[in-house]
C-alpha positions as CSV (number, residue, x, y, z in Angstrom):
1,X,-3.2,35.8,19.6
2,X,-2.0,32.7,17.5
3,X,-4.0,32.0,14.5
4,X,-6.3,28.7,14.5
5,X,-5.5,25.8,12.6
6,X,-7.9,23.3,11.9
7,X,-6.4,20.1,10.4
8,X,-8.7,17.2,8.7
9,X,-7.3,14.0,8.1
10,X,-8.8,10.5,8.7
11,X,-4.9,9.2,9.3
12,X,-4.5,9.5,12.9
13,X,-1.0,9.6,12.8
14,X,-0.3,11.7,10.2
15,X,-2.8,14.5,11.8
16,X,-0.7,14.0,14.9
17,X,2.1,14.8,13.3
18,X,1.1,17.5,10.8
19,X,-0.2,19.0,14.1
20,X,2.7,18.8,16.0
21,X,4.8,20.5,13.1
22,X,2.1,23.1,12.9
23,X,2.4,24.4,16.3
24,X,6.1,24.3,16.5
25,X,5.6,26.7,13.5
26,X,3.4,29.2,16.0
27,X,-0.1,27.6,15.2
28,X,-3.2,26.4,17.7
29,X,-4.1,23.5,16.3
30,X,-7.3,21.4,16.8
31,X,-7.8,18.0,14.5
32,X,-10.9,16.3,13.3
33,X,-11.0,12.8,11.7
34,X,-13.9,13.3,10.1
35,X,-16.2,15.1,8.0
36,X,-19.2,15.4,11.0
37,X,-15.8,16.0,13.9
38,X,-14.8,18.8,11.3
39,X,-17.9,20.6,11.4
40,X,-18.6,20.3,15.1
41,X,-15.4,22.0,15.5
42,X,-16.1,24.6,12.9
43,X,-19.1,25.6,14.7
44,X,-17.7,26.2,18.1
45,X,-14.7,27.7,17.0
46,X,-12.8,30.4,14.5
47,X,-10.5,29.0,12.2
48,X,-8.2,31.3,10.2
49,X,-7.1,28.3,8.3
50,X,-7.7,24.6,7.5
51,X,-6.3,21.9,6.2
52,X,-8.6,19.1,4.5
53,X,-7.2,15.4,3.5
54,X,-8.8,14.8,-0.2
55,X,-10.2,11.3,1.2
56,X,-12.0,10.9,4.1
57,X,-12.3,7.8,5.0
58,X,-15.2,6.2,2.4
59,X,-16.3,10.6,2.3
60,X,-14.6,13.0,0.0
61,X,-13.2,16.1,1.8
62,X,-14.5,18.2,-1.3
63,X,-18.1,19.0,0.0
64,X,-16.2,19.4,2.9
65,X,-15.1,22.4,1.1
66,X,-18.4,24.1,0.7
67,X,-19.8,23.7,4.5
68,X,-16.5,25.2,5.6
69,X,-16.8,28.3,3.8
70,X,-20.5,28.6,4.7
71,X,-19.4,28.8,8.3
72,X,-16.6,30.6,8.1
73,X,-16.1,32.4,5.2
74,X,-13.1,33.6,6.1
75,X,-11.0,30.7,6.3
76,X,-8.6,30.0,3.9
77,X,-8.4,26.1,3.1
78,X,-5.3,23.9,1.6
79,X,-6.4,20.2,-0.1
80,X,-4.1,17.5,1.0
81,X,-4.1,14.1,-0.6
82,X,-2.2,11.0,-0.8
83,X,-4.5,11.0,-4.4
84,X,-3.9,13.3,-5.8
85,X,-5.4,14.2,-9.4
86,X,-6.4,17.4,-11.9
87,X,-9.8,16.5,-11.9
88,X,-10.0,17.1,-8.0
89,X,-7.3,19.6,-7.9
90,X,-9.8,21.9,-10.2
91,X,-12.8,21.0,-8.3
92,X,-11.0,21.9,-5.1
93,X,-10.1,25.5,-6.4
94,X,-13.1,25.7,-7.7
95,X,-15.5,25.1,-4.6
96,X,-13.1,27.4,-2.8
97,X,-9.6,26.0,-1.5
98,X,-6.6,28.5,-2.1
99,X,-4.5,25.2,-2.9
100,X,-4.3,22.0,-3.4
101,X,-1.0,19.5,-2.8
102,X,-0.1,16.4,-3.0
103,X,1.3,14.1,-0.1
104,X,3.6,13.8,1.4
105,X,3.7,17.8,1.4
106,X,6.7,19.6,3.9
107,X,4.7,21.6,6.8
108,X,6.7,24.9,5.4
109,X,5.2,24.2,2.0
110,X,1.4,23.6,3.4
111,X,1.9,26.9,5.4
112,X,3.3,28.7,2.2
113,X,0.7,27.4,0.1
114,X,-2.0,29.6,2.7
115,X,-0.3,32.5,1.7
116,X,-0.6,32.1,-2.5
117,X,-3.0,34.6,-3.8
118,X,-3.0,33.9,-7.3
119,X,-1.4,31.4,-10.1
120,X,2.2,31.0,-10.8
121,X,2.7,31.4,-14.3
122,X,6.6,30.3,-14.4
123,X,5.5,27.1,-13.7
124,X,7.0,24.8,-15.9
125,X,5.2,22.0,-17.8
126,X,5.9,18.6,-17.0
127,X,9.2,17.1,-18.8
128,X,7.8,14.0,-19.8
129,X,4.0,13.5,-21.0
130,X,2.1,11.1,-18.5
131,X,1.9,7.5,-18.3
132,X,-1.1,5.6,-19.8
133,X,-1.9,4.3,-16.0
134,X,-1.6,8.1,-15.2
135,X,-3.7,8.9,-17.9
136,X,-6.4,6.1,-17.6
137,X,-6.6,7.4,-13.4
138,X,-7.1,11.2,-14.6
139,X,-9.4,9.8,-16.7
140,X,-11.2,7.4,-13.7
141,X,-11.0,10.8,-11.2
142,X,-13.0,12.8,-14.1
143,X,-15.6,11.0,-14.7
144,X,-16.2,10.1,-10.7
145,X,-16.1,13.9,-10.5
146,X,-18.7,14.9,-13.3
147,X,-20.8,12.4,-11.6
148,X,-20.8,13.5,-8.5
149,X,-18.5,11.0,-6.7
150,X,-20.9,8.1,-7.6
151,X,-19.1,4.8,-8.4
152,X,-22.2,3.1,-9.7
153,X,-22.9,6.3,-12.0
154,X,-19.1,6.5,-12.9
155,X,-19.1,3.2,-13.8
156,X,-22.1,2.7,-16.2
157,X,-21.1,6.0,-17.9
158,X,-17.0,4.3,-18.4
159,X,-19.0,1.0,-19.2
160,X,-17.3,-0.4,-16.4
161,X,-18.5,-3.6,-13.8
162,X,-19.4,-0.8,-10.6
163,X,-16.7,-3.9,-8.4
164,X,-13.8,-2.5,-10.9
165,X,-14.3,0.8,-11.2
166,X,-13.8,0.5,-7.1
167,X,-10.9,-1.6,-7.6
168,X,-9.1,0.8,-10.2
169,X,-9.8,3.8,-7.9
170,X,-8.9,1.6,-4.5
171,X,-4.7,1.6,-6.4
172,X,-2.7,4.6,-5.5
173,X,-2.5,6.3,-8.6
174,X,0.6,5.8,-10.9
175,X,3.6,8.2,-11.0
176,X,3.7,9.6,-14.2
């Protein structure tokens, strides 16, 4: 029996493909678009593994997380994001993903990154120390996080207008 594949990712096309990659690779896959699609699915089927797009749409896939693993808590989960940052990387490990990557990810690295049990401590630091647009979006991403993913919150705390806060966090974030 092929193992179950559950792919969340509010980009239609990119689902569609990730899915089509998947099961060349020996997968069933089914895709949700959405947080409510994802659990539907969940529910009415066993996944052995899952992979969750950071943003959702307006919804973060990190609660996402959490419901997941109280239905099936079994399932192994990957974090992919097109944003992607340490703050939410940590959080994502934390609630109980086995990884987290950044997009655009290869299909043999998502299906590698299932497999990682623990920390790879040859890992080398980065070569150059981050940009301050890097550093001021890590910044942004921790504060959203440590209040809950509430702009107006976030904002007040960074003594930020709530309009720019969305507008800073609206930019892909910088390189490096």
């Amino acid at each position: 029996m092929r193992e179950q594949m559950l792919i969340v990712d509010d980009d239609h096309d990119f689902a569609s493909v990730l899915a089509r990659a998947m099961r060349r690779r020996g997968f069933a896959v089914a895709v949700a678009h959405d947080v409510d699609e994802a659990l539907s699915l969940a529910r009415e089927q066993t996944f052995h593994r899952a992979v969750v797009d950071l943003r959702l749409g307006t919804a973060s896939g990190l609660p996402l997380i959490v419901s997941l693993l109280e239905i099936q808590a079994q399932i192994r989960i990957v974090v992919l994001t097109g944003y992607a940052s340490i703050a939410t990387a940590v959080e994502a490990v934390k609630l109980g993903a086995v990884h987290y990557l950044a997009k655009p990810a290869e299909p043999d690295r998502i299906v590698a990154a299932f497999g990682r049990e623990r920390g790879d401590p040859h890992v080398d630091p980065a070569p150059v120390p981050m940009s301050p647009r890097r550093l001021e979006w890590e910044h942004l991403q921790r504060v959203l996080q440590e209040h809950g993913g509430n702009v107006s919150a976030a904002a007040r705390a960074l003594g930020l207008h709530r309009r720019t806060l969305q507008r800073k966090l609206s930019k892909r974030p910088a390189r490096r």
